[in-house]
Backbone as ProteinMPNN parsed JSONL, in Angstrom:
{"seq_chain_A": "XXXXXXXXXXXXXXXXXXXXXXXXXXXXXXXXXXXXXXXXXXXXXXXXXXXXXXXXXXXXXXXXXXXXXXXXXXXXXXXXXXXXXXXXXXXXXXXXXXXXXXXXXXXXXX", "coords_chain_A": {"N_chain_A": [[-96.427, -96.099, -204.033], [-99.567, -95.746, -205.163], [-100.964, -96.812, -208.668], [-103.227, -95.325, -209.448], [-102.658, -93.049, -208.082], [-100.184, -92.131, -209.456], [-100.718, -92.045, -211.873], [-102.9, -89.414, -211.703], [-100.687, -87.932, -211.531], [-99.396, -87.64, -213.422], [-101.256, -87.532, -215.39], [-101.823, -84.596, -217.049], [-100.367, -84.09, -219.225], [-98.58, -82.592, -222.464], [-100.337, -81.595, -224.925], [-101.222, -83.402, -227.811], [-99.327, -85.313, -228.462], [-98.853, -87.532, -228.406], [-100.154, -90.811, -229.258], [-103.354, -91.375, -230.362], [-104.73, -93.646, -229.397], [-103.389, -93.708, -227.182], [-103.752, -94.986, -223.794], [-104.503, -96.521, -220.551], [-102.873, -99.713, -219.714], [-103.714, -103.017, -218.806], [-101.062, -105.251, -218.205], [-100.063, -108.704, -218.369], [-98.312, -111.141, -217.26], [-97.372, -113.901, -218.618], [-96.164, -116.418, -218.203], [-95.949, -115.899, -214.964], [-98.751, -114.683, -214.447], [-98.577, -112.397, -213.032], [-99.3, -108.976, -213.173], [-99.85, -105.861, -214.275], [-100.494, -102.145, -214.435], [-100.532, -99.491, -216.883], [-100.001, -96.858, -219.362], [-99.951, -97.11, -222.267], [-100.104, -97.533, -226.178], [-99.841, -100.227, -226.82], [-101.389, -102.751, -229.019], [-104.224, -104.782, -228.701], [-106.928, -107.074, -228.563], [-107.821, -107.987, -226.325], [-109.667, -107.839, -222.96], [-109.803, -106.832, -219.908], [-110.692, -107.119, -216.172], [-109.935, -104.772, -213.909], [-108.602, -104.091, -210.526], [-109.622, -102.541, -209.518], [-112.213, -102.442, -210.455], [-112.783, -101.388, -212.945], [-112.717, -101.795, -216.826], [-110.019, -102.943, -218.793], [-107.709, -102.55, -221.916], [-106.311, -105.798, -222.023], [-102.92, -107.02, -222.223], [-100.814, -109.736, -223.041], [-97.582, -110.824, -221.834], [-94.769, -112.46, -223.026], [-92.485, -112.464, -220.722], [-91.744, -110.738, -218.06], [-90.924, -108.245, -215.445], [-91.416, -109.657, -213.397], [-90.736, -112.078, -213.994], [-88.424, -112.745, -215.403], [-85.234, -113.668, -215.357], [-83.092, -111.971, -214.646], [-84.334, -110.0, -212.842], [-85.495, -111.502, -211.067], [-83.403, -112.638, -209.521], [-82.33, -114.826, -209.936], [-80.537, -115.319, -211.952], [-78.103, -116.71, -213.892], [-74.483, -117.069, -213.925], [-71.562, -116.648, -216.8], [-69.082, -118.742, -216.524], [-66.38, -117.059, -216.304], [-64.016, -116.805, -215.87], [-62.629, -119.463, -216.477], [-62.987, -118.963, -219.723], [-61.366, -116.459, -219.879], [-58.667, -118.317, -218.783], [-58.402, -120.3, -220.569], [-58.194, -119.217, -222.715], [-55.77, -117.438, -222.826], [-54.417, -119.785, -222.189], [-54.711, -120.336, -225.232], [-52.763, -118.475, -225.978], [-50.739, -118.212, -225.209], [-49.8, -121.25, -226.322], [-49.243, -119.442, -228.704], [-47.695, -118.325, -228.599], [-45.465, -119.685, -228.243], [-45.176, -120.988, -230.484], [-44.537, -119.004, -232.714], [-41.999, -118.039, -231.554], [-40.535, -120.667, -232.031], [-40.769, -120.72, -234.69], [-39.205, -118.63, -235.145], [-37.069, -118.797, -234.345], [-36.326, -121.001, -235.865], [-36.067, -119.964, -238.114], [-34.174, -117.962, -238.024], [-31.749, -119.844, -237.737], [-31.435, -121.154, -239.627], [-30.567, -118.973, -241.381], [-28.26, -118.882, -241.09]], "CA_chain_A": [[-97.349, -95.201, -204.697], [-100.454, -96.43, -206.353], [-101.294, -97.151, -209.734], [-103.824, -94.436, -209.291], [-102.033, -91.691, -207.51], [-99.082, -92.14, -210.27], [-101.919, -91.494, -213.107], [-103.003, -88.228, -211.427], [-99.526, -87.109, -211.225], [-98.804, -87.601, -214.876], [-102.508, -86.919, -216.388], [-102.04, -83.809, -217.622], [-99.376, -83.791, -220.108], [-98.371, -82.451, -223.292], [-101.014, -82.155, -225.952], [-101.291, -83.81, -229.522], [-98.025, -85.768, -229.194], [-99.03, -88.771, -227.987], [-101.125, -91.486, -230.258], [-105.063, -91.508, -229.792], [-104.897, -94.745, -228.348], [-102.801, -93.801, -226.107], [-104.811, -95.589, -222.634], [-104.371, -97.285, -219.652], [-103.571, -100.786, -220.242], [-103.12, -104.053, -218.025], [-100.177, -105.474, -218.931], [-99.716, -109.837, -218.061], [-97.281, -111.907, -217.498], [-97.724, -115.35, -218.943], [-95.578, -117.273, -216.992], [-96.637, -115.598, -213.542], [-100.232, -114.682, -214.223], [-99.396, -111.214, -212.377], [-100.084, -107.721, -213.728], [-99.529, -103.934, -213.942], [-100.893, -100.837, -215.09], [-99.418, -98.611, -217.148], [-100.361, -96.328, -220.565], [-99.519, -97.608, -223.493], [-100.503, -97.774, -227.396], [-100.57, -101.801, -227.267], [-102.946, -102.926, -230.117], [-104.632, -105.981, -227.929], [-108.688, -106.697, -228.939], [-108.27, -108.758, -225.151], [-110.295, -106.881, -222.308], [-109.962, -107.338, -218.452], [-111.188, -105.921, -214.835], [-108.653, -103.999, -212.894], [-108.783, -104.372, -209.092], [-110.525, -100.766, -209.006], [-113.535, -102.576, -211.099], [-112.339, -100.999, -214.566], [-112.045, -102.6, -217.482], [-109.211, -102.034, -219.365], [-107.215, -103.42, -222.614], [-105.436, -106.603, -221.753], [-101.561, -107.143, -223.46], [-100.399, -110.806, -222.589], [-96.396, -110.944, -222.539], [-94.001, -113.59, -222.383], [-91.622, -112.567, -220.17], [-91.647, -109.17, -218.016], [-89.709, -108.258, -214.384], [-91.892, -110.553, -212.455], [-90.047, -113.676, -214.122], [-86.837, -112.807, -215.811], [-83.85, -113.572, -214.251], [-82.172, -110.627, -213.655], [-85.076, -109.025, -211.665], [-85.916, -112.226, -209.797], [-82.135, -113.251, -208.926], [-81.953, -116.299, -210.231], [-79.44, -115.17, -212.992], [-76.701, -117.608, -214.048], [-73.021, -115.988, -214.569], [-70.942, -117.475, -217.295], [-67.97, -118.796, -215.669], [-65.401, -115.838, -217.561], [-62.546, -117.377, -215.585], [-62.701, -120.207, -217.467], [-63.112, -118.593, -220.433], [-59.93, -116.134, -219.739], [-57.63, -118.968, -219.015], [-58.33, -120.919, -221.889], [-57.449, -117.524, -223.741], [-54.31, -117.379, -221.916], [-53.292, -120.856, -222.629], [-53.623, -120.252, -226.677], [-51.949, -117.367, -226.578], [-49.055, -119.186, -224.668], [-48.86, -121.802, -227.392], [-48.996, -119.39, -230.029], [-46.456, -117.043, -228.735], [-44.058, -120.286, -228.333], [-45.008, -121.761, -232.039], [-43.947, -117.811, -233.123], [-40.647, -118.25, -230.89], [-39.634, -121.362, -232.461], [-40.851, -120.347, -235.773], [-38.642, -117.202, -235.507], [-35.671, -119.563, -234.029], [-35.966, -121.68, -237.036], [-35.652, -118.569, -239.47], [-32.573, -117.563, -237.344], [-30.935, -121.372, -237.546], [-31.738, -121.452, -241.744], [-29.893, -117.919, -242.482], [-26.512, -118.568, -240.562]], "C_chain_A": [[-98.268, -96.051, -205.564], [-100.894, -95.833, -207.789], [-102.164, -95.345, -210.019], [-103.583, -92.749, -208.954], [-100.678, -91.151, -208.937], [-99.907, -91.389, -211.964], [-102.106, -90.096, -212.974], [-101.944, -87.678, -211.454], [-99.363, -86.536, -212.767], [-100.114, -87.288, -216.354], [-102.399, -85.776, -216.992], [-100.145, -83.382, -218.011], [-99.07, -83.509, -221.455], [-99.798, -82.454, -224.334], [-100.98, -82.519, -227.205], [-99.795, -84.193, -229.522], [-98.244, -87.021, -228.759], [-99.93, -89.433, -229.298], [-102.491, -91.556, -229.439], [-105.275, -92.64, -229.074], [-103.888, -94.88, -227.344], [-103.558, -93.877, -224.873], [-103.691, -96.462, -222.209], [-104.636, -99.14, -220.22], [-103.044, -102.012, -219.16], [-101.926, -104.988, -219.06], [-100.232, -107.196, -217.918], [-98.841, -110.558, -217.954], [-97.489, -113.182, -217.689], [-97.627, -116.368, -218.358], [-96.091, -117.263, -215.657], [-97.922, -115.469, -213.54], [-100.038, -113.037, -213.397], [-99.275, -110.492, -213.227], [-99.975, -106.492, -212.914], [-100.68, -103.578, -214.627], [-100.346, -100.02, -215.614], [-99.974, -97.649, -218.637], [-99.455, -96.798, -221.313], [-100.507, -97.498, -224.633], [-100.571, -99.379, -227.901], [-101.571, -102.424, -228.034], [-102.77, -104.707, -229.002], [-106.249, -105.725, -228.294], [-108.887, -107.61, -227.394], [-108.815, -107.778, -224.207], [-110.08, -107.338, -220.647], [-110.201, -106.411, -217.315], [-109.865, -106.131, -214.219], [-109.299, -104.249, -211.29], [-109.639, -103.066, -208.54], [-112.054, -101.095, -209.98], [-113.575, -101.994, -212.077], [-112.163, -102.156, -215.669], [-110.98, -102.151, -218.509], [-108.739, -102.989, -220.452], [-106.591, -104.214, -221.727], [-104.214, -107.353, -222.41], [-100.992, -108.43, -222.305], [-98.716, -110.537, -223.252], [-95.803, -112.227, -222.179], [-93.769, -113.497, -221.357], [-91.93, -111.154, -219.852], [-90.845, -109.532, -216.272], [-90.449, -108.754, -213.578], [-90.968, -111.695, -212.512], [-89.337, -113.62, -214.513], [-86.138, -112.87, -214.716], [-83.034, -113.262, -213.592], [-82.63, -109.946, -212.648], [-85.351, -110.184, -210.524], [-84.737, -113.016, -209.241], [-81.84, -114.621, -209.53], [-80.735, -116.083, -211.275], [-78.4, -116.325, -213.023], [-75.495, -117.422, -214.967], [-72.661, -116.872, -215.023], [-69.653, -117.492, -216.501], [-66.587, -118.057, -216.614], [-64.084, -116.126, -217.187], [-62.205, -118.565, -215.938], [-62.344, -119.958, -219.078], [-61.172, -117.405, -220.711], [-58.547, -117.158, -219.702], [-57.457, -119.694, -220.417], [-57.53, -119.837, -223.028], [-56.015, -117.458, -223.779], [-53.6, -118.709, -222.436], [-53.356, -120.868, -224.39], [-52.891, -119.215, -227.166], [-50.583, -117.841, -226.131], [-48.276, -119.668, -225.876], [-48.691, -121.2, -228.609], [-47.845, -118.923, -230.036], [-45.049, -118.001, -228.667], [-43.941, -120.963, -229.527], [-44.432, -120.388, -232.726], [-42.65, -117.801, -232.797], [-39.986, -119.21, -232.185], [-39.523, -121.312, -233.755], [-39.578, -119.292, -236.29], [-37.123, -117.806, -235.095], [-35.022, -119.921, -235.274], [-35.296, -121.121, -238.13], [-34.601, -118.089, -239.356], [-31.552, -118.694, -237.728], [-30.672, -121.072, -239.45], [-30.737, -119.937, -242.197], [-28.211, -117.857, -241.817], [-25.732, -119.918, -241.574]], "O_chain_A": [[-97.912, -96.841, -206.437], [-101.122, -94.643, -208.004], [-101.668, -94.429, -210.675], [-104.09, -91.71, -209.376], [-100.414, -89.982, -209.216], [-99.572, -90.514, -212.763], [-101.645, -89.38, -213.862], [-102.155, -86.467, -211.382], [-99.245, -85.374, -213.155], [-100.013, -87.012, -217.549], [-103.202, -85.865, -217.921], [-99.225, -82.784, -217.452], [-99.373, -84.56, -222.019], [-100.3, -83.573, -224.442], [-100.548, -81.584, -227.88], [-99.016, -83.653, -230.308], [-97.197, -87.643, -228.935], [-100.341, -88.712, -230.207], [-102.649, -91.739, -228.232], [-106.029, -92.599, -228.102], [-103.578, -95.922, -226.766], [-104.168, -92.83, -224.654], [-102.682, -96.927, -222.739], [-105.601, -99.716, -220.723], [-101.908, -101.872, -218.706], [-101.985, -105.264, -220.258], [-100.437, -107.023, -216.717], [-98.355, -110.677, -219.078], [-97.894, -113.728, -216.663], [-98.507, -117.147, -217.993], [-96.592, -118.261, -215.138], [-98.495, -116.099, -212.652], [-101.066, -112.419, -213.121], [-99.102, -111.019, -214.325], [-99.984, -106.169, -211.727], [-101.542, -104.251, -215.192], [-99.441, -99.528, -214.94], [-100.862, -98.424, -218.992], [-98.262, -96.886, -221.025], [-101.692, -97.375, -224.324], [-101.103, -99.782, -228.936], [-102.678, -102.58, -227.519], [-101.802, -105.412, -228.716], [-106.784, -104.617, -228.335], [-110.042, -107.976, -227.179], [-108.485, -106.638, -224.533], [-110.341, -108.522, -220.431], [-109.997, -105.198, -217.373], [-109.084, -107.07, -214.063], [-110.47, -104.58, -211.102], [-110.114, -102.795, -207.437], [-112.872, -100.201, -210.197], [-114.757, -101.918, -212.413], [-111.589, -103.223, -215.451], [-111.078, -101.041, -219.031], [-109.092, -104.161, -220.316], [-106.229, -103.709, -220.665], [-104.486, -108.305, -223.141], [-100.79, -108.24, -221.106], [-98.428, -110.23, -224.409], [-96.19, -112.952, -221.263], [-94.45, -114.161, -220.575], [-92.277, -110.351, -220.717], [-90.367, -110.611, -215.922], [-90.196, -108.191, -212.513], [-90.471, -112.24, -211.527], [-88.776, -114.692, -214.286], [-86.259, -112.4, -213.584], [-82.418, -113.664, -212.605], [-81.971, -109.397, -211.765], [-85.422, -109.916, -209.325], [-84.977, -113.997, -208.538], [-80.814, -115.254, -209.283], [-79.912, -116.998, -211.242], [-77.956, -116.747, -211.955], [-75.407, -117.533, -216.189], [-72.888, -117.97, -214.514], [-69.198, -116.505, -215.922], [-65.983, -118.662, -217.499], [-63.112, -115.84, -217.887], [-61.051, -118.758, -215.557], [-61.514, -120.674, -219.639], [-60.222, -117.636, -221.459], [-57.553, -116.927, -220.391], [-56.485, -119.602, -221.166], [-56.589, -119.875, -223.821], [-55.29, -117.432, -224.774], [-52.492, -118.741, -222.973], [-52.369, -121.282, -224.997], [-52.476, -119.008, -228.306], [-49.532, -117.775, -226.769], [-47.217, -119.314, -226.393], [-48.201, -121.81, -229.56], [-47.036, -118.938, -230.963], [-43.916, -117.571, -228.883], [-42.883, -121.526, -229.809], [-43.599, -120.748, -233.557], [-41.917, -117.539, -233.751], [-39.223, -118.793, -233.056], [-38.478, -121.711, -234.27], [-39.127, -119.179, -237.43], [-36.111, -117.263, -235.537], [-33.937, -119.585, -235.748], [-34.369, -121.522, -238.833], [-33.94, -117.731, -240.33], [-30.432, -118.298, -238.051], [-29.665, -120.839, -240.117], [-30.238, -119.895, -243.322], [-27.308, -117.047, -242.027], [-24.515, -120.093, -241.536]]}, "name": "protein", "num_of_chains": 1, "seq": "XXXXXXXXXXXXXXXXXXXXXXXXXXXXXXXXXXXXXXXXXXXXXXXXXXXXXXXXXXXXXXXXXXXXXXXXXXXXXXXXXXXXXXXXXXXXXXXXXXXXXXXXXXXXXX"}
């Protein structure tokens, strides 16, 4: 669905609850260089042409689902089974420093 068709769907909504600058605004991605459309209240004084020959505000972001990691797969899982054993082995030695602790206390009252 285009940019365009998605606008008409949703143009006529609600009145007086939105902010006055509520507009169409190109939105950037820094990293990638690509770009949406979308309404927003974005304070941006940048300006740019849309592919329909518009110009519209322009909001530069860092990071959006062109280049994060989660949307473009690249993600990198912490290794949690790692993390679990290690767990596992100080709970081992605590539960046998508690043992012998609790031995000792047994040995000392007889």
């Amino acid at each position: 669905m285009g940019w365009n068709v998605w606008f008409s769907v949703f143009a006529d909504m609600k009145p007086d609850i939105h902010s006055k600058n509520y507009r169409l605004v190109i939105f950037r991605d820094s990293a990638s260089g690509q770009s949406f459309v979308s309404r927003s209240c974005a304070n941006t004084n940048l300006t740019a042409t849309w592919e329909d020959g518009q110009e519209y505000p322009l909001y530069l972001m860092g990071i959006s689902a062109f280049t994060h990691p989660f949307y473009t797969g690249q993600q990198k899982f912490v290794d949690t089974a790692g993390r679990v054993d290690k767990f596992q082995q100080r709970l081992a030695k605590t539960q046998a420093a508690q043992a012998a602790m609790a031995e000792a206390g047994s040995k000392k009252k007889k």
